[in-house]
C-alpha positions in Angstrom: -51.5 -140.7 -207.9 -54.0 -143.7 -208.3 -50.7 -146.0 -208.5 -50.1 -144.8 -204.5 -53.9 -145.0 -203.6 -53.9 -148.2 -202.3 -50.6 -148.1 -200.1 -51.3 -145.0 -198.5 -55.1 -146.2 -197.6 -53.2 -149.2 -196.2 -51.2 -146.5 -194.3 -53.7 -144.3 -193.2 -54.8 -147.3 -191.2 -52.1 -147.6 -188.9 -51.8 -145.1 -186.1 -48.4 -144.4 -186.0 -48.3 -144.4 -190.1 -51.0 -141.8 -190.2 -49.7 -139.3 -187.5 -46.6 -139.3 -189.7 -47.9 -138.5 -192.8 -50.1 -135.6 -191.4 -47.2 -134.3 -189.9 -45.3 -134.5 -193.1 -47.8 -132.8 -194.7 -48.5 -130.1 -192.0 -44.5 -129.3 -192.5 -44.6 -129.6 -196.1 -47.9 -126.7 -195.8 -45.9 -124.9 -193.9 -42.3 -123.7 -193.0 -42.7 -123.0 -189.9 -43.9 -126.0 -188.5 -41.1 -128.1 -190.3 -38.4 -125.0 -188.5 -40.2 -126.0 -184.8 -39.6 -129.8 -185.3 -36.2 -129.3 -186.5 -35.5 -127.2 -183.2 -37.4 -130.1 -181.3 -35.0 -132.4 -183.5 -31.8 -130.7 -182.7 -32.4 -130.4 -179.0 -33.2 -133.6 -178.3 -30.3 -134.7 -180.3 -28.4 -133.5 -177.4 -30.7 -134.1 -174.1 -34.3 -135.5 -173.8 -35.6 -132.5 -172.0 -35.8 -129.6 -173.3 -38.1 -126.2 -171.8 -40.4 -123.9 -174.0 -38.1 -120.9 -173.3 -35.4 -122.8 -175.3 -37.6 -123.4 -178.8 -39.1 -119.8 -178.4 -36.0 -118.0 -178.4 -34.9 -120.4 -181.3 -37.5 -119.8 -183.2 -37.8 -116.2 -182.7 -33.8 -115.8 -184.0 -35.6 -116.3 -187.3 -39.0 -115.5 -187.3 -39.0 -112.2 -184.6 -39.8 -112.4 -181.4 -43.3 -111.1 -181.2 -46.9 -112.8 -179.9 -47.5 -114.6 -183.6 -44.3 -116.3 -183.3 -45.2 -117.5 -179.5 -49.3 -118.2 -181.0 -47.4 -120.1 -184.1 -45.6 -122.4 -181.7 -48.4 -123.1 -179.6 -50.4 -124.1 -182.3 -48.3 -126.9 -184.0 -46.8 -128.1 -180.8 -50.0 -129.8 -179.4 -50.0 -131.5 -183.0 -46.7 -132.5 -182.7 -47.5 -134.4 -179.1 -51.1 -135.6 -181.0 -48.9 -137.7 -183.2 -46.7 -139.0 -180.1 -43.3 -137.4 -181.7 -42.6 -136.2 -178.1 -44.1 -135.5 -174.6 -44.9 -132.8 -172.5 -44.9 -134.4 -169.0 -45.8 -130.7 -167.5 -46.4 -127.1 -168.9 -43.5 -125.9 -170.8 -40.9 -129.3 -170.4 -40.6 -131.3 -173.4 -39.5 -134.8 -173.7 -37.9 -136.7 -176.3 -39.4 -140.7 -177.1 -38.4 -143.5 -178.9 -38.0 -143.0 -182.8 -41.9 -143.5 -184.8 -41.2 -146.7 -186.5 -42.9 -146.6 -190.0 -44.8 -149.7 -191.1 -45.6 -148.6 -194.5 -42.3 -147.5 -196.6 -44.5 -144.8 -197.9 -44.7 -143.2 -194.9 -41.1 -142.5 -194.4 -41.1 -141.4 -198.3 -43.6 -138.8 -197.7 -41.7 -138.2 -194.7 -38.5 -137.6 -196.9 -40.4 -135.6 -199.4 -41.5 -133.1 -196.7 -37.8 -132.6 -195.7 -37.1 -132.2 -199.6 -40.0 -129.3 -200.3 -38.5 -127.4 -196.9 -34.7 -127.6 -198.3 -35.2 -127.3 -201.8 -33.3 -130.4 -203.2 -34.3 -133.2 -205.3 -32.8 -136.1 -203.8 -31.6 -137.0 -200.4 -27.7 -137.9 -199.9 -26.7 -140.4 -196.9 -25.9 -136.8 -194.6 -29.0 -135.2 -194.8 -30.6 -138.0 -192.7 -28.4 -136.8 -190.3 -30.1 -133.4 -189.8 -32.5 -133.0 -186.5 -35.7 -133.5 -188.5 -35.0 -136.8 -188.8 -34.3 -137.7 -185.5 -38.0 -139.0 -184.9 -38.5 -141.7 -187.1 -36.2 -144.8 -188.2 -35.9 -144.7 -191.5 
């Protein structure tokens, strides 16, 4: 840990570098929030707007469709636009930006590790970097 200390204070520093790894972390605390950003991920694969409607009844194919699921969403989401990963131009429309570019390479590690926790592997292989959860930062 104390060999990292100094690279990740150096990250911490930058903007984008910091909304990454607390996003990393937020998904690697918690499932769910890695599952809404993979929905983000896969529909903006695919078109850069996407409506609420759309990630709820995702979502709620796996988790139920009841009020926590619909509070659960609402409560990463406005983290999700804190850290500039998308947009909401108006209530309840998404849109997709340009990739987070990383300025520290341990960002997009951490990055990586939280994908690795959520899937259960030990090492990445060139095609998971093609799933949707990677679709907002360059690597």
């Amino acid at each position: 840990m104390d060999d990292n200390r100094d690279v990740l204070n150096l990250a911490i520093t930058k903007k984008t570098d910091r909304n990454i790894i607390l996003i990393a972390l937020l998904n690697s605390a918690f499932p769910f929030s890695f599952d809404v950003l993979s929905v983000f991920g896969k529909y903006f694969s695919v078109q850069d707007i996407i409506n609420s409607d759309t990630i709820k009844k995702t979502i709620s194919n796996t988790y139920g469709g009841n009020r926590a699921t619909e509070n659960g969403i609402y409560s990463v989401v406005p983290m999700f636009l804190e850290a500039g990963f998308f947009k909401r131009p108006k209530m309840g429309v998404y849109q997709s930006l340009n990739k987070l570019n990383a300025i520290n390479s341990i960002t997009t590690e951490i990055y990586k590790e939280s994908y690795k926790v959520n899937n259960q592997c030990s090492s990445l292989s060139q095609y998971h970097f093609e799933d949707p959860y990677f679709n907002f930062i360059v690597l």
